[in-house]
N, C-alpha and C positions, 0 to 999 in steps of 0.2 A: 489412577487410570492413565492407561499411555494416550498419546494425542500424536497425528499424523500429520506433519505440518509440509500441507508440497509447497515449489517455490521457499522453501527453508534457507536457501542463500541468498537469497534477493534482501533487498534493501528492509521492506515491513518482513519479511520473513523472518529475518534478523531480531526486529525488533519486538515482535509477535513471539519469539523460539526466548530469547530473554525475558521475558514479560510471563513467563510461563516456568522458566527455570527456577525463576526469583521465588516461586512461590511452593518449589521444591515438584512440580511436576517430570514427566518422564517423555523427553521429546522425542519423534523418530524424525529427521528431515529426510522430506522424496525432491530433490533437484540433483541435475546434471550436472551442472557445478560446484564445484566444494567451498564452503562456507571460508573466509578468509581466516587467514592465523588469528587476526586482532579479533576477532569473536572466539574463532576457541579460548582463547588464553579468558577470554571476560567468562566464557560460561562453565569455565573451570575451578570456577570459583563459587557459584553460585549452587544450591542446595540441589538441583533437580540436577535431572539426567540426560544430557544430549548426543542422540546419535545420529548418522546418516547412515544412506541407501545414497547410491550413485542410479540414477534413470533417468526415460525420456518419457514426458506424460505422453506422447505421440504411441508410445510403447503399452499395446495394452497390456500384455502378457507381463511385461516387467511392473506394471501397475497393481494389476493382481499381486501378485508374487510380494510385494512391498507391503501391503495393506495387510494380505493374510502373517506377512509373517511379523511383520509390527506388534500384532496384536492390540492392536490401537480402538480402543472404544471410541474414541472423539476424531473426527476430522477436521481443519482447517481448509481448505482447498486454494490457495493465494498463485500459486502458477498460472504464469500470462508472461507473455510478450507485447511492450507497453511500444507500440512502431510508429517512427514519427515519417515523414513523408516519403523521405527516400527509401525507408525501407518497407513502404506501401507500393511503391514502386519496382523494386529490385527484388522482394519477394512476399506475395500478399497471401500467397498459401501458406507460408509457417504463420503468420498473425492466427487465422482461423484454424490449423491443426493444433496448434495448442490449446489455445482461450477455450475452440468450442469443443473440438475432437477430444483433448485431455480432459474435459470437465467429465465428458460423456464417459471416459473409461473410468474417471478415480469414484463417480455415481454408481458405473457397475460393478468397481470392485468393493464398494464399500455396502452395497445390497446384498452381496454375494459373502459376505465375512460377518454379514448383521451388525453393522457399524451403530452405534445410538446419533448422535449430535452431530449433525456438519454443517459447517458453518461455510457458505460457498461467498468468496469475498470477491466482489464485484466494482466498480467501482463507481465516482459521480460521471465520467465520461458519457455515461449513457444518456445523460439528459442534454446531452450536443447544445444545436442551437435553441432551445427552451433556456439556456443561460443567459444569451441575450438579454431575455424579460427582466425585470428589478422586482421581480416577486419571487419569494422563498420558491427552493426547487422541493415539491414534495413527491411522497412515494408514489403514492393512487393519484395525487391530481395534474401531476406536470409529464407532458405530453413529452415521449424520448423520442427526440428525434436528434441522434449521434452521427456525426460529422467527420470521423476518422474512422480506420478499419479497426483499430484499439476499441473505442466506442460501438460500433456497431458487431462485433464479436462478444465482447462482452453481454449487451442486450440479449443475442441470441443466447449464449451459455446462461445466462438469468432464467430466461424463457424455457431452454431447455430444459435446464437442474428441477426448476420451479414446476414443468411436466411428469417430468421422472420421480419425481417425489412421490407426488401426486396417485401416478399409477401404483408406484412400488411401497405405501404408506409409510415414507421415510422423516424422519425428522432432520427437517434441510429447513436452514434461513439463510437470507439474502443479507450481505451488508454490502452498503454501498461506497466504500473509502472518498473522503474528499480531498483535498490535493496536498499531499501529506510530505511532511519534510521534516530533519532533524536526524538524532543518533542510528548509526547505521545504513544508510543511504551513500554508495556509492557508485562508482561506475559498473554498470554488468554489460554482459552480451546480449541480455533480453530486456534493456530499459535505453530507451534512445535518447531523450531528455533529461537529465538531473533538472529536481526543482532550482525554482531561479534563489531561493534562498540559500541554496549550497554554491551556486554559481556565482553569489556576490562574497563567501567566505572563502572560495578556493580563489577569487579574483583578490580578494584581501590578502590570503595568503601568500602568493604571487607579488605582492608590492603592486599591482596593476589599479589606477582608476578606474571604478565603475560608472557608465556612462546605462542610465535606464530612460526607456524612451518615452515611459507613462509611470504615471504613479502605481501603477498595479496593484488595485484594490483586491483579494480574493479573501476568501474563508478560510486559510492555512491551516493545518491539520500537523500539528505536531506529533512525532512518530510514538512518543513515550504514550501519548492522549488514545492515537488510532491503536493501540496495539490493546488498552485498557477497553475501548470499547468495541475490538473484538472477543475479547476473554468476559465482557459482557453477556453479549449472545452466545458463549459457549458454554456459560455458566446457566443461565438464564430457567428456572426448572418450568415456567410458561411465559409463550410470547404471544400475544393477541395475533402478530401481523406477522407475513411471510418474508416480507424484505424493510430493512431500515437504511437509514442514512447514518452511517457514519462521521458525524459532521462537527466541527468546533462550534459551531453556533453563534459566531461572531468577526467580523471581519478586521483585517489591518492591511496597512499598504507595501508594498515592497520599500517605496520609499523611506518610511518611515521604522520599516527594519535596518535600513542604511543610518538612519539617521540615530536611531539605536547602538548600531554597532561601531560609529564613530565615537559617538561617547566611552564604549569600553576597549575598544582599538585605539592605540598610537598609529600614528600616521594614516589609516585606511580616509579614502576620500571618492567622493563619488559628486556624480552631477547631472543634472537631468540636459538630454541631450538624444535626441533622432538623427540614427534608429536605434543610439544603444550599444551596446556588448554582451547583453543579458537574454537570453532565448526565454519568451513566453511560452506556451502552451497555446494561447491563440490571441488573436487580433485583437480581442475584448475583454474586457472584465467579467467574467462569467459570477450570474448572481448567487448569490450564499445557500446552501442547501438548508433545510429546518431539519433540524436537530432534536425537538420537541417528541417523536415517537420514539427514539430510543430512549430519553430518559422517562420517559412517562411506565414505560415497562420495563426498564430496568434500573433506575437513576441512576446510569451513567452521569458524571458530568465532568467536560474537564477541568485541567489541572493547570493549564501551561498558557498565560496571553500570551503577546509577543514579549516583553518584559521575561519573563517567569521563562519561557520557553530559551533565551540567549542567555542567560546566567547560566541555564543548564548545561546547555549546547556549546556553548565555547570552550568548557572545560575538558567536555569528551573528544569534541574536534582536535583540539590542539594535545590530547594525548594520545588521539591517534591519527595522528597525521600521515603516518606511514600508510594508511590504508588508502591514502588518495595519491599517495607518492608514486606505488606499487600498482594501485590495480587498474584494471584493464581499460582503457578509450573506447 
């Protein structure tokens, strides 16, 4: 069965559209940008089938038009613009024309074609400052209250999809990605931050010391992990609950990924030091999402600590290095 993956050249789209190839599936990607050389050449290899469509989710007609001729039984829906301050600033209408606007057309194109499964991926942003708290973030009990236009865009498309559903008797779940980093993750036009775990290997890269200014505890979400526990939910033939967490279920430090990656690095060197060289996501350590509903319904569970996860990861980095050489700032 074909699957419609929008957002298909973004960093999880990447790794979502591989994760889907691998297992001999038939991909269509719907994003405006075209997927970099260093993926085609990997998913050329691999038993399924990957195509694109060139559009704009903003575009409903060209949304339509993608969907019907896809033929796509299954949706993914992963397109968003992840905007960090400046460009809440300098343009705060594209954050919500895509997040909420595009969610709303790939819902109507996918009611209108009789789509079975979509899976609308959303992300942990939405629980803003409830991250603060040191209690697990859950789905039904932790209060969203989101703090960025990324975050609060999202909620609303959550809210939306999760209406529309609703009226239109569609099978839609929520996943919530938590702050995901690894194979496939680079720079785009619609992601304003790179995790800080790619920022301390492109600073390795570079010969440059890393100077971090907190230990930065979070729940890192390794991409091979997040991509397994979206093909989770899309698999899933029942799900108790309308939206999950996406989550590793466990925490490690930024520090202590440096200090990791010294050991399998020559020369890389890093030192704790304010305010840094390493861009957060925000001023705190945002508390670990619970992971507990997705494997209880579907036993996900991951695959990758921090250990398990840079054995992997340095090998693909450093084969494809050209992808960071090349693409865009």
């Amino acid at each position: 069965m074909t699957v419609l993956l929008t957002g298909a050249s973004g960093f999880m789209g990447l790794a979502i559209s591989e994760a889907l190839l691998a297992r001999g599936e038939h991909v269509v990607g719907f994003d405006l940008a075209c997927p970099p050389d260093a993926a085609r050449r990997a998913f050329a290899g691999l038993p399924g089938r990957f195509e694109t469509i060139a559009g704009d989710m903003r575009d409903a007609d060209a949304v339509h038009r993608a969907v019907a001729e896809s033929g796509a039984g299954r949706i993914i829906h992963l397109a968003a613009v992840t905007a960090d301050a400046n460009r809440e600033r300098r343009d705060p209408g594209s954050v919500f024309a895509v997040n909420l606007c595009g969610t709303l057309n790939i819902i109507a194109a996918a009611r209108a074609a009789g789509v079975g499964r979509i899976v609308h991926m959303s992300s942990g942003s939405v629980y803003g400052a409830s991250g603060r708290l040191r209690t697990l973030l859950r789905e039904d009990d932790t209060l969203l209250r989101p703090e960025g236009l990324y975050g609060i865009s999202k909620q609303a498309s959550e809210a939306s999809a999760l209406r529309l559903a609703a009226l239109h008797d569609l099978d839609l779940v929520v996943g919530r990605l938590g702050t995901c980093f690894g194979p496939w993750e680079y720079a785009t036009a619609a992601r304003d931050t790179p995790s800080a775990p790619l920022q301390v290997l492109l600073g390795a890269m570079r010969g440059e010391e890393v100077a971090l200014a907190r230990p930065h505890w979070r729940d890192f979400l390794y991409s091979r992990d997040g991509a397994a526990a979206t093909l989770a939910l899309l698999d899933a033939q029942f799900l108790r609950h309308k939206v999950y967490n996406l989550a590793a279920g466990f925490v490690w430090s930024l520090e202590g990924f440096c200090a990791a990656l010294a050991e399998r690095r020559k020369g890389f060197a890093f030192r704790m030091a304010a305010p840094g060289n390493i861009a957060f996501y925000a001023d705190y350590d945002r508390a670990a999402m619970d992971a507990a509903r997705l494997k209880a319904d579907t036993g996900f569970a991951p695959r990758f600590d921090l250990d398990a996860a840079l054995d992997d990861y340095l090998p693909w980095f450093e084969t494809n290095a050209d992808l960071f050489l090349s693409a865009k700032a």
